[in-house]
N, C-alpha and C positions, 0 to 999 in steps of 0.2 A: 812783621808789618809789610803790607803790601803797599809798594814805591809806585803812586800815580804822578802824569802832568796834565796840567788841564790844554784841552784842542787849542788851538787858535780860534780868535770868539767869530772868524768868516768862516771857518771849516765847521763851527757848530750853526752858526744859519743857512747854510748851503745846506745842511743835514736837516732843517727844520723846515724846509721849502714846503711850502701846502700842510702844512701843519700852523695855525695861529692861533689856537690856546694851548697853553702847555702847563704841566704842572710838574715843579721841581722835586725831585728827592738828593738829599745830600748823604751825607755818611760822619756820623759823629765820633771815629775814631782812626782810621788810617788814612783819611782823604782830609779830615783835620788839621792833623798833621803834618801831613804834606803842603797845608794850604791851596786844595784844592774841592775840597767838598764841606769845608766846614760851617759854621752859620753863618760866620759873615760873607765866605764865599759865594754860596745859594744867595744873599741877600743881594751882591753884586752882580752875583749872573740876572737877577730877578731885574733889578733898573738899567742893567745893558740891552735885555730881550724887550723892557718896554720902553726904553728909547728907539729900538727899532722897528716898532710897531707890534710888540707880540705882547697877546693878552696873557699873562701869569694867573692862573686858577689857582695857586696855593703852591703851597710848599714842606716836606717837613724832613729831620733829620732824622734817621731812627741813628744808635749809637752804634750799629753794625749790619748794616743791609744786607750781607751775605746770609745770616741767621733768619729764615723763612720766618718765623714767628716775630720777629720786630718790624719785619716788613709789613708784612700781615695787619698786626695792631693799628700802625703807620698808618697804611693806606683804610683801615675800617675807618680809621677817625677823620680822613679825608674824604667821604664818599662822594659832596655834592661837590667837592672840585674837581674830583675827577671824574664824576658826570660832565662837567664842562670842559675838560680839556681832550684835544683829539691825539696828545702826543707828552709820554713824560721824557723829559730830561736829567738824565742820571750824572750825578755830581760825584762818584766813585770808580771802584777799580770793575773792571769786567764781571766780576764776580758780583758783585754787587748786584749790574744791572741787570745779568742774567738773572740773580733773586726775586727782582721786581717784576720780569718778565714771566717768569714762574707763575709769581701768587698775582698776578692783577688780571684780574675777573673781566676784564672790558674787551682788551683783545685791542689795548692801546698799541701805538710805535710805541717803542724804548728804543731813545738813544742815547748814546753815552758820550757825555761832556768831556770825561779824563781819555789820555789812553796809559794802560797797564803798563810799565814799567819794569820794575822787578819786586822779588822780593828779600827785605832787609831788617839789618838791626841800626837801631841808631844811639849813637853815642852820644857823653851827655853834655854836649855843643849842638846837639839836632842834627849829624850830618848823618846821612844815610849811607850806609856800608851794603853791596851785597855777599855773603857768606856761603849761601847755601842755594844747591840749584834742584832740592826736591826732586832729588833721585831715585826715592823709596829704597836706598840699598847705603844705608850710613857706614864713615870707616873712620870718624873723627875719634873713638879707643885709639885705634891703628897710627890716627896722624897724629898725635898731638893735640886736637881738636881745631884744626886747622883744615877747611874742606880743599883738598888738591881739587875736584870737579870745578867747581867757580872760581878758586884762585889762581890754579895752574891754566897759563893761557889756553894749554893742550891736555885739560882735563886728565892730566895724565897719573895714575894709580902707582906707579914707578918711577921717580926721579932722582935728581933733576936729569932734564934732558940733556943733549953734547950742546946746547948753546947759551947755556948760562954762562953771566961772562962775571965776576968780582960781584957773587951774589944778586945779580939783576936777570929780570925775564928778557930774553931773547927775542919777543914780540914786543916789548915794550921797557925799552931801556930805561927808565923812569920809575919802575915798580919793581918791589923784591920779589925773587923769586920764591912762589909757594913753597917749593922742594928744600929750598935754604933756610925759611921760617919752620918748618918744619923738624927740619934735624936741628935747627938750634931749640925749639921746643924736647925734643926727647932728649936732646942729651940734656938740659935741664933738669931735663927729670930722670935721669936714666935710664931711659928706655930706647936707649938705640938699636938693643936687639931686636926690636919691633921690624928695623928696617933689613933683616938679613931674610926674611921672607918675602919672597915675589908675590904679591896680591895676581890671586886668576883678575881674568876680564869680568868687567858689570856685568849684569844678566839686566842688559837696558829692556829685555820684556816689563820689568817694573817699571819703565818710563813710558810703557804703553799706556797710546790716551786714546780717550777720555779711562780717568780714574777713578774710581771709587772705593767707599769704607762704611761699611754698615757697623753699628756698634750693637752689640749684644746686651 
């Protein structure tokens, strides 16, 4: 799931300056969630923009904005509102709006409502965890299933470091240390011989961006 928060609603009209019809897209599954792009959300951004004088041309949510083809559908079904609007406002994660930016045929602004956060798993109290830092070079076999990249303060593939102190991070005294969850994970499961091999260095060329994946 990708972890949005929505702007402060003066950084999103300062963004919409010279822009006075706008037409909302929301996102009906990770900005939902988050409560920041869901329908009642778009519905609250809708009577905040026209209490401050901005004409609202429509609205709609598709259930995953980042997938071209619901965007797409979305905006065919909206065409005379966004004949009339000079600028959309995107109620999702970056991905998202770059989607709309993509497929909208008009050569609208897209601006973006939320900003991109991270991304997460969430537990089942709604709180949002981040785990993994989409490294394209996975080693959770290796850890335990425990990512040291995002949990280890220093990303570090060999731990723990010399400043773990009675199982807590050395950056942040408050939080266990990944390398200590870690080896109490394989010795659980017997697998601590896992840790008597040095992992080489990432090959962070996988974390070269912009990414891409064509599927066959």
């Amino acid at each position: 799931m990708i972890i949005t928060e929505q702007k402060q609603f003066k950084e999103i009209l300062e963004s919409l300056k010279g822009y006075d019809r706008v037409f909302l897209v929301g996102c009906g599954e990770c900005a939902t969630t988050c409560k920041t792009g869901g329908a009642d959300d778009v519905l609250k951004m809708r009577e905040a923009l026209e209490r401050h004088g901005k004409k609202v041309t429509g609205a709609c949510v598709p259930n995953a904005p980042c997938l071209a083809a619901q965007v797409k559908t979305e905006l065919a079904k909206n065409t005379q509102a966004l004949k009339e609007a000079d600028a959309i406002l995107v109620l999702a994660c970056g991905l998202g709006a770059q989607s709309v930016k993509d497929n909208d045929k008009r050569g609208l602004a897209i601006l973006p409502a939320c900003n991109t956060v991270f991304s997460a798993v969430v537990d089942a109290k709604g709180a949002f965890y981040e785990k993994c830092s989409l490294c394209g070079e996975c080693v959770l076999d290796i850890t335990g299933g425990i990512c040291p990249i995002t949990l280890c303060a220093k990303g570090l593939l060999n731990g723990p470091c010399g400043g773990v102190n009675k199982g807590k991070c050395e950056v942040d005294k408050d939080r266990d240390c990944a390398w200590v969850l870690i080896y109490r994970e394989l010795e659980k499961t017997k697998k601590l011989d896992t840790l008597r091999k040095a992992q080489e260095p990432k090959d962070f060329r996988k974390m070269n961006k912009p990414r891409h994946l064509t599927l066959k």
